[in-house]
C-alpha positions as CSV (number, residue, x, y, z in Angstrom):
1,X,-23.9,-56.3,-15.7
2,X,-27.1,-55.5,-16.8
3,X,-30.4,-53.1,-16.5
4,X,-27.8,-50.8,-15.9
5,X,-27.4,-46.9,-16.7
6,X,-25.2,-44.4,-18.2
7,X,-24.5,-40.8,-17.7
8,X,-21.5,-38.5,-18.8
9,X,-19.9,-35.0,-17.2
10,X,-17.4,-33.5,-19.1
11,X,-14.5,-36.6,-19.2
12,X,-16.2,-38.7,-16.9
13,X,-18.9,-41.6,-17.8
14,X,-21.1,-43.1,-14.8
15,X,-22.5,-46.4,-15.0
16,X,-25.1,-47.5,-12.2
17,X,-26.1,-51.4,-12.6
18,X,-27.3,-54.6,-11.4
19,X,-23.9,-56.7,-10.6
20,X,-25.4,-59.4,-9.1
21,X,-29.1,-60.8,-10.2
22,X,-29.6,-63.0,-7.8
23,X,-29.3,-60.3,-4.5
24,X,-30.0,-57.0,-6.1
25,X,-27.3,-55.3,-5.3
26,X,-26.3,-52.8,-7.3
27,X,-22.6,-50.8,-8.7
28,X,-21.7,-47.2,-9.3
29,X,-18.7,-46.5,-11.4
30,X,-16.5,-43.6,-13.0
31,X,-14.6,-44.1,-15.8
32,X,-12.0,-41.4,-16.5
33,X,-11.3,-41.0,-19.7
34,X,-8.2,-39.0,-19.3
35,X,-6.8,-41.2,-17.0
36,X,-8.4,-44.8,-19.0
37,X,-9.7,-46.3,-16.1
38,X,-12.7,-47.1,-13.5
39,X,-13.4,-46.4,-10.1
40,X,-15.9,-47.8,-8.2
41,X,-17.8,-45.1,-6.4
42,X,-20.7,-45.4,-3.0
43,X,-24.1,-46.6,-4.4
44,X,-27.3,-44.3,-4.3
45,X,-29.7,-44.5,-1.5
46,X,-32.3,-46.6,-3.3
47,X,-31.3,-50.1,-5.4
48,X,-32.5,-49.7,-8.7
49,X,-32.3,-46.4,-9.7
50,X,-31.8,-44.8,-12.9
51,X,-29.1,-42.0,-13.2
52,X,-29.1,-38.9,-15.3
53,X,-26.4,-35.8,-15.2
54,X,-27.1,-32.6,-14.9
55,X,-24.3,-30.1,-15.9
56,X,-22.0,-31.2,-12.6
57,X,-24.0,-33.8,-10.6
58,X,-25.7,-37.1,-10.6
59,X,-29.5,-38.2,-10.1
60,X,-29.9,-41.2,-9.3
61,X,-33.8,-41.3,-9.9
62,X,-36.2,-44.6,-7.8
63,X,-38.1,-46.1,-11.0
64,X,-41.5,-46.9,-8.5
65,X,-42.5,-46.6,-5.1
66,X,-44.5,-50.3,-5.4
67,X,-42.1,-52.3,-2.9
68,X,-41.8,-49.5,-0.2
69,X,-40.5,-46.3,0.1
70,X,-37.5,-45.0,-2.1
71,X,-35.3,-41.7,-1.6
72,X,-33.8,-40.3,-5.0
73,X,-30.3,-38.5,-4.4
74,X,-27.7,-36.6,-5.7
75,X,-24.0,-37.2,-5.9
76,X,-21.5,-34.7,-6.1
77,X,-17.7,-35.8,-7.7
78,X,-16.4,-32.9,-5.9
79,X,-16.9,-34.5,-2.3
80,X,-18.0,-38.0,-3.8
81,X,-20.7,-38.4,-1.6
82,X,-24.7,-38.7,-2.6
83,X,-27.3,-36.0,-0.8
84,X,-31.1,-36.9,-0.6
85,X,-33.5,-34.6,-2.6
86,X,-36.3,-33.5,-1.4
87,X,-39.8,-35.4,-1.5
88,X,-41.7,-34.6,-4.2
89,X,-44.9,-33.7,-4.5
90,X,-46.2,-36.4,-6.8
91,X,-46.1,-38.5,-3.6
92,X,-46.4,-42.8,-4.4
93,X,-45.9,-43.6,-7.8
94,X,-44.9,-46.0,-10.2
95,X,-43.3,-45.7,-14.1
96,X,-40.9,-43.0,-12.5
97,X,-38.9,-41.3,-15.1
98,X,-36.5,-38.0,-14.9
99,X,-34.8,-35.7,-17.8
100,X,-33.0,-32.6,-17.5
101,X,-33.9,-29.7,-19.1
102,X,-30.7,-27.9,-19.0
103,X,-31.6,-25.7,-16.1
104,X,-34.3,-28.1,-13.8
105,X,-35.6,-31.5,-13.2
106,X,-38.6,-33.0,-14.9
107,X,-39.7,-35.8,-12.5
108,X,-42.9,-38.0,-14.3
109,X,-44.7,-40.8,-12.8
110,X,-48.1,-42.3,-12.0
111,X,-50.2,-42.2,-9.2
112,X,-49.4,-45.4,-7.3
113,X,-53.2,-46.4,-5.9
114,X,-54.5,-50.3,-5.8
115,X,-55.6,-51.5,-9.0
116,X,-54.2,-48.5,-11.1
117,X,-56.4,-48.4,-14.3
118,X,-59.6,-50.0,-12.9
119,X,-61.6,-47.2,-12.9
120,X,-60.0,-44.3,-14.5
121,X,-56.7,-43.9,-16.1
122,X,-53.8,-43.4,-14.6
123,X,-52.8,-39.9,-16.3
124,X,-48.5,-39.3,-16.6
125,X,-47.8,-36.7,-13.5
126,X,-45.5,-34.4,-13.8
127,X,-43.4,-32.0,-11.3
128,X,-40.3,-29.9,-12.1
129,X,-37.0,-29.1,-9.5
130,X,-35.3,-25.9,-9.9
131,X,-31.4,-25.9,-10.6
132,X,-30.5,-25.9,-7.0
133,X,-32.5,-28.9,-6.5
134,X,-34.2,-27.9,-3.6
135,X,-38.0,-26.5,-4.6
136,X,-40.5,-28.3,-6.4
137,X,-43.0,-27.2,-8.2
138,X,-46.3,-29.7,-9.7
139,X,-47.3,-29.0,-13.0
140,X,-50.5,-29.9,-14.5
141,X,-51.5,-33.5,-15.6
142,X,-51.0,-34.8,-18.6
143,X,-53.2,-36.5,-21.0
144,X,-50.9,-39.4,-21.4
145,X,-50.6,-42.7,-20.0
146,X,-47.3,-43.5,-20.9
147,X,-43.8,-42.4,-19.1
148,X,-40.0,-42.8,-20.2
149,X,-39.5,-38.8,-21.7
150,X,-36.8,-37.5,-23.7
151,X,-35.5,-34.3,-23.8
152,X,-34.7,-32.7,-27.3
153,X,-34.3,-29.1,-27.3
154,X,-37.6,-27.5,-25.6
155,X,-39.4,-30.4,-26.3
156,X,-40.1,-33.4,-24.1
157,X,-40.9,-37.0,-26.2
158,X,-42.8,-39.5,-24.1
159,X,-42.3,-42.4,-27.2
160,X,-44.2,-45.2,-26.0
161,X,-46.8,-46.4,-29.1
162,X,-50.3,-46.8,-29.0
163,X,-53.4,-46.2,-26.8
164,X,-55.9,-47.9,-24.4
165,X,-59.1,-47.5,-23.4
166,X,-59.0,-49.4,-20.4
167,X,-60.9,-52.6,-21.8
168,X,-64.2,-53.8,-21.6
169,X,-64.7,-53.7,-18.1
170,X,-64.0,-50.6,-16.4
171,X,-64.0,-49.0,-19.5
172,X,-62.7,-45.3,-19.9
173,X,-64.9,-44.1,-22.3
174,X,-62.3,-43.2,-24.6
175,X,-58.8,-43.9,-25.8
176,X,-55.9,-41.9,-24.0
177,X,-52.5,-41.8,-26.0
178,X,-49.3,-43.6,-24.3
179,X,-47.0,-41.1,-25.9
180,X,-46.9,-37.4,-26.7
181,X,-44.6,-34.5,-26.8
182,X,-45.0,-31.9,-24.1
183,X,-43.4,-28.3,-24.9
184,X,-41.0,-27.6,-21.7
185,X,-41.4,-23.5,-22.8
186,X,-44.9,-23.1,-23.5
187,X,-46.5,-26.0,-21.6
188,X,-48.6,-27.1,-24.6
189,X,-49.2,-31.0,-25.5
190,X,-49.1,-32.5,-29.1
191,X,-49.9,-36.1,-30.1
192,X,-46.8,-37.6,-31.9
193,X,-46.9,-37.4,-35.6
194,X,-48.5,-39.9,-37.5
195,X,-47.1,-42.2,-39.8
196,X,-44.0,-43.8,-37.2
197,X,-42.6,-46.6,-39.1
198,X,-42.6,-50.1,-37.4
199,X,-39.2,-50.7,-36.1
200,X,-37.5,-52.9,-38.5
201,X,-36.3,-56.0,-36.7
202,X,-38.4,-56.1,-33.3
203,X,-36.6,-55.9,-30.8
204,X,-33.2,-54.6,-31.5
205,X,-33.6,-51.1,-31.9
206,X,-36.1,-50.7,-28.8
207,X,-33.6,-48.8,-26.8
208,X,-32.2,-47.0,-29.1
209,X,-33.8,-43.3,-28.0
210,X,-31.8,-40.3,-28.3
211,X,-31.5,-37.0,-29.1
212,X,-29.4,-36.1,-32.3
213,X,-30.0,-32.2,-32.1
214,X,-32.3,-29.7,-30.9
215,X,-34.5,-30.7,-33.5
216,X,-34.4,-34.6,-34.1
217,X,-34.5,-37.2,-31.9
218,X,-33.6,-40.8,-32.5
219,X,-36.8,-43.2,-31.8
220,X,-36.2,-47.2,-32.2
221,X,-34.5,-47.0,-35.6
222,X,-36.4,-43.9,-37.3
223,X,-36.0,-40.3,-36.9
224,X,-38.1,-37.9,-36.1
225,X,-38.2,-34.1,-36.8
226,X,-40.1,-32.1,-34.3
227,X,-40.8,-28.8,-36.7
228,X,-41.9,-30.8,-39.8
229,X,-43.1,-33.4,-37.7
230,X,-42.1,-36.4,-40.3
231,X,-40.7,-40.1,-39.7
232,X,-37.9,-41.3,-41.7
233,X,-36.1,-44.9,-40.9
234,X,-32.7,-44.6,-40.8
235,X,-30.7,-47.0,-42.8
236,X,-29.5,-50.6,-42.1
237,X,-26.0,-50.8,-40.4
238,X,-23.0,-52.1,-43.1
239,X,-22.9,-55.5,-41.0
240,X,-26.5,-55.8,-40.7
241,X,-28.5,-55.4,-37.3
242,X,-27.2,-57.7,-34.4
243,X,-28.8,-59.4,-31.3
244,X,-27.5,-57.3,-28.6
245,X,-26.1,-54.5,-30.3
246,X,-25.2,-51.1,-28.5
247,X,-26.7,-47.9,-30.0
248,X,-25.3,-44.9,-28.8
249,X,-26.7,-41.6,-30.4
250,X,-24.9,-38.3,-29.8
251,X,-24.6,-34.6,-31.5
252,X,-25.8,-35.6,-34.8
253,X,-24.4,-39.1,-35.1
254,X,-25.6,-42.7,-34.1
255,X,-23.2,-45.3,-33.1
256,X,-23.4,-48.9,-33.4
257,X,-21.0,-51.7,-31.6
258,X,-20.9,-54.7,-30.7
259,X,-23.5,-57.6,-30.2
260,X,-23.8,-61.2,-31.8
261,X,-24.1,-62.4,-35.1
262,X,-25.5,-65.7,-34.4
263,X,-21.8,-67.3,-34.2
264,X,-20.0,-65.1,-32.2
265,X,-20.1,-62.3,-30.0
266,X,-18.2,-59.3,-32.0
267,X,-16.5,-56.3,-31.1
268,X,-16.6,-53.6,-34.2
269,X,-19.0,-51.3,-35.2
270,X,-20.2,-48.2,-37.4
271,X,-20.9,-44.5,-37.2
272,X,-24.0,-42.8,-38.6
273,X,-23.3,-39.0,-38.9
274,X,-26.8,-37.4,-39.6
């Protein structure tokens, strides 16, 4: 399986994925973890979403609207059925991204228009969906260009690197940020703090994004801490850092399992506690 995504409520862990490359298709599982096994569940409305949990559902979130139109959806493991959500109000758009924020949605995206970038930027858009998903509400745009947010605490990270200024031709007149961090409370943008190291070994730590607590959030392989807003690389694993290696980061640890180590695919692995 792969391009695939995870979410957990209480014993339960969802996996939505590609199981087959070569037609698209998609599967939706439950493992139980009480019980040690997996079910296959109905897939979402739309192939290729993402999922995310809320406190008792699933959102299964379209990533773009570029090959035609898309319906996100929830599904409920009380009647194990999905329910569309409503359209929201940032219309077509591609680099579609969702967190929850404990009590709504955060939906981002870009406006999807032809030749995006051309002439102006394509600013991060943002809307929010109230607990009962039913009522959106647009927010302000951002003055980012970048999308895949994490929540941590009140704070939303949008982690991508660098700037652009659009290039020579159709040039912007200035450089807009890819990331930033967007207060969920106050509605205030910061840049992200200078000084993020490099990631280590390129490549393997790029999805290793996580929030550790309310406070410090796990960013390729380097922490950062939102109040003194200060980098620090987190150390080497005790069996180095793998080709294909699973990070999972959790309530103040990190895991790492798995992956090759050029001769072998291996199954063992260490715990961070931070």
């Amino acid at each position: 399986m792969s391009f695939f995504s995870t979410a957990a409520i209480d014993d339960s862990l969802y996996l939505l994925g590609a199981a087959d490359l070569t037609t698209g298709d998609d599967v939706f599982l439950r493992y139980d973890l009480g019980a040690e096994e997996w079910q296959p569940l109905p897939d979402p409305p739309t192939t290729g979403s993402s999922i995310i949990a809320t406190d008792t559902q699933i959102l299964a979130i379209a990533g773009t609207n570029e090959f035609g139109p898309t319906e996100d959806a929830f599904f409920s493991p009380t009647t194990g059925a999905w329910t569309p959500l409503p359209p929201d109000p940032l219309g077509d758009s591609f680099n579609r991204s969702a967190v929850w924020l404990g009590d709504r949605l955060l939906l981002s995206g870009q406006q999807l228009i032809d030749n995006p970038g051309a002439e102006a930027p394509s600013l991060t858009r943002m809307a929010e969906l109230n607990a009962d998903l039913t009522t959106w509400t647009l927010l302000s745009d951002s003055p980012i260009i970048g999308g895949s947010p994490l929540a941590v605490g009140d704070d939303v990270i949008f982690p991508e690197r660098g700037s652009a200024d659009g290039g020579e031709v159709g040039n912007w007149g200035r450089f807009y940020d890819l990331g930033g961090i967007w207060n969920a409370s106050t509605g205030e943008w910061k840049t992200l703090p200078a000084g993020r190291p490099d990631p280590a070994q390129h490549g393997l730590w790029t999805s290793a994004r996580g929030a550790v607590s309310s406070n410090l959030a796990l960013l390729d392989d380097s922490l950062l801490n939102l109040s003194e807003r200060t980098w620090s690389r987190i150390p080497e694993p005790p069996r180095g850092t793998r080709l294909g290696q699973t990070v999972v980061v959790g309530e103040g640890a990190v895991l790492v399992w798995g992956g090759t180590d050029g001769a072998q695919n291996v199954a063992d692995g260490a715990i961070l506690y931070l």
